[in-house]
Every structure is written in structure tokens, then in C-alpha cells.
C-alpha positions in Angstrom: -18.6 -18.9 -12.1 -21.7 -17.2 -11.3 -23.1 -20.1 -9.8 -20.0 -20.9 -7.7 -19.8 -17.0 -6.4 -23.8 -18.1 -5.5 -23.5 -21.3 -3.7 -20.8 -19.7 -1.4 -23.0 -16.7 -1.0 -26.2 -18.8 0.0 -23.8 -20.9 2.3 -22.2 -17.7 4.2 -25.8 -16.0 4.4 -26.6 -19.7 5.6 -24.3 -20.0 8.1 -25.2 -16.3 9.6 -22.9 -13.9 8.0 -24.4 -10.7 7.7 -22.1 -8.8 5.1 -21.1 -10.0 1.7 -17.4 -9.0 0.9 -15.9 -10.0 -2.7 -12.8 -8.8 -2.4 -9.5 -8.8 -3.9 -10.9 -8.7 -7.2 -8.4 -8.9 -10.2 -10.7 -9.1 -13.2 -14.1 -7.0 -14.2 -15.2 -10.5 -15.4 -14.9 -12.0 -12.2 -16.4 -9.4 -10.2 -19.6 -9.1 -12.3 -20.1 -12.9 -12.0 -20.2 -12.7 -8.3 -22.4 -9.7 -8.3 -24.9 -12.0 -10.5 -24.5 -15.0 -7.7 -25.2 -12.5 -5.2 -28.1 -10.9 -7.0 -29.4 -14.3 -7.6 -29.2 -15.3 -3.5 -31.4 -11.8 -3.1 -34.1 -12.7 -5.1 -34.6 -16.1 -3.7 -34.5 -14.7 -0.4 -36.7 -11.5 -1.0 -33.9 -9.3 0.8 -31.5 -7.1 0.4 -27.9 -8.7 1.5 -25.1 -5.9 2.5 -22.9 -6.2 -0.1 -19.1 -4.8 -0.4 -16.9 -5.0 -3.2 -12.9 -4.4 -2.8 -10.4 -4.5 -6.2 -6.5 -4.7 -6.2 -5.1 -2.7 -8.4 -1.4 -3.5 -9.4 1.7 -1.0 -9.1 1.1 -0.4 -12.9 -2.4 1.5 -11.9 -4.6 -1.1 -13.4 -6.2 -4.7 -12.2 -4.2 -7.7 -13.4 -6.6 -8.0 -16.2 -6.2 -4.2 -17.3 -9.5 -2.3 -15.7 -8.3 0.8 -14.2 -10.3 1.4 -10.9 -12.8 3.8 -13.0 -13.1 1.4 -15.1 -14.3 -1.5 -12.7 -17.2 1.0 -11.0 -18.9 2.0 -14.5 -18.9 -1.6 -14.9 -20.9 -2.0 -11.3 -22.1 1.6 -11.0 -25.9 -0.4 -11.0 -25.4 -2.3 -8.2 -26.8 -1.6 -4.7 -23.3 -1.8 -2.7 -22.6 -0.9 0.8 -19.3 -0.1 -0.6 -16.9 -0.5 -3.4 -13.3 -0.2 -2.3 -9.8 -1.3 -2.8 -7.0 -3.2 -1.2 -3.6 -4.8 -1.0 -1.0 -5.2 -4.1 0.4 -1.8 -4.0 0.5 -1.2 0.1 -0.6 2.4 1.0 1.1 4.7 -0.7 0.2 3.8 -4.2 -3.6 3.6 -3.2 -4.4 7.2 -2.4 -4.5 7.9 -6.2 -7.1 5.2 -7.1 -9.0 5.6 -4.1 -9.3 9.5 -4.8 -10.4 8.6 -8.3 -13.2 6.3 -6.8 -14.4 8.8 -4.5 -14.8 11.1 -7.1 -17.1 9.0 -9.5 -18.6 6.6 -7.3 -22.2 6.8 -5.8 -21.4 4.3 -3.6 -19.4 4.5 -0.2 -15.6 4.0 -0.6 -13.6 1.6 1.6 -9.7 1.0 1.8 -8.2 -1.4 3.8 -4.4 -1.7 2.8 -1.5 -4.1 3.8 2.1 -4.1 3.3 1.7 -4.8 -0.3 3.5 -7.6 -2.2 6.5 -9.4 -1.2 9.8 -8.9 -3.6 11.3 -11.5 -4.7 13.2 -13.1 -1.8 9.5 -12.9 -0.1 10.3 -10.2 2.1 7.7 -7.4 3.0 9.2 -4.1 2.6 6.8 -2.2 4.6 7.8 -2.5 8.4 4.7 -2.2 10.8 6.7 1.1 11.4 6.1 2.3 8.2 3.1 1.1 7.5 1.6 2.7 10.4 2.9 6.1 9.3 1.2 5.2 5.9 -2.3 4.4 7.5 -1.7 7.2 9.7 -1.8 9.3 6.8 -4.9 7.4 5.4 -6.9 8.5 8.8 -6.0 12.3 8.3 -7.2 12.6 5.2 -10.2 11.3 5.4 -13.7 12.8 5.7 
């Protein structure tokens, strides 16, 4: 796994991206292999590469694999991140807990980007763009 997150990594650099983003992280595991690929790619290139991390955590308040949110940053707290964040599974409204959490431990800068969250089961979204605008809305006042 390392190697794969690496060979992407070295690819993306290759083919100009400027910002690394491993994001919707599910699984400690996963995410500390792709922080090794990424390492790796540094080293070889002698540079730092911008480097974001973003974890999902599920309505039950953990990742799928059971890592609460302060869990997952004492497991990268080392790495040099432009910023560890979360997003989608639970929408908006059941972020602001988690996110308030990470802001409170991490060293690093905190980023959110939220969707509508999961579909139910007949598929259907059950944020509106109605309501999730009054949800981001509420993101963008509280912050700072």
C-alpha cells in the first residue's frame, strides 16, 4: 500500500500538481501508509510537498475502522501537514463536534469541506442545497 499511495504521489507531483490531498480516509492504517508514500516521494525529491490529510468520520463518531478523529491526529501528530481535516459521511451538522475536537489538539491547520452526507437507502440525499447552505452558512460564522 505504501508503494501504491507513492507511485500516485510521484505521478501527480509529475504531472504538476502542487498540493497533495489524501482524503476521505476511513482507516489509521491506510492513512499512515500514504503518509510513508508521500514521505518517500520527499526525500527523493529533496523537497517539501504541501501535504493535506482529510478523514470521514461516520454518524457513529468514529472512522469505519473505529479511530475517533483524536485518535487519527496522535497517530500523524509528526507529520509536516498543511492541514489535517475532515469530510463527508455525516454532512455538516454532525461535523462541528469532531472538527472542534481537532482544533483543539491539533498543531496543524484544520480544514472542513462537507457535502450532503450519505444517501439513505432509496439513494436519496436528504440535505437540499437549501439546507445545506444554511449548514455551511453556519460553518463560515463560526469560524476564526
Amino acid at each position: 500500500m505504501r508503494r501504491n499511495y507513492y507511485e500516485q504521489a510521484k505521478a501527480l507531483i509529475s504531472g504538476g500538481a502542487d498540493i497533495l490531498v489524501l482524503e476521505t480516509c476511513q482507516d489509521t492504517r491506510n492513512v499512515k501508509a500514504g503518509v510513508l508514500g508521500v514521505q518517500r516521494l520527499m526525500r527523493e525529491l529533496g523537497r517539501r510537498v504541501p501535504f493535506m490529510i482529510s478523514g470521514t468520520i461516520e454518524a457513529m463518531g468514529t472512522m469505519l475502522a473505529g479511530q475517533t478523529a483524536d485518535a487519527l491526529w496522535s497517530s500523524i501528530a509528526h507529520v509536516d501537514l498543511l492541514s489535517m481535516g475532515l469530510n463527508c459521511a455525516t454532512g455538516p451538522e454532525f461535523m462541528t463536534d469532531h472538527l472542534r475536537t481537532l482544533s483543539e489538539i491539533a498543531s496543524a491547520r484544520i480544514s472542513c469541506y462537507p457535502n450532503a452526507g450519505l444517501p439513505n437507502e432509496e439513494g436519496k440525499y436528504l440535505e437540499t442545497p437549501e439546507s445545506l447552505a444554511i449548514q455551511l452558512e453556519r460553518f463560515v460564522d463560526n469560524a476564526g
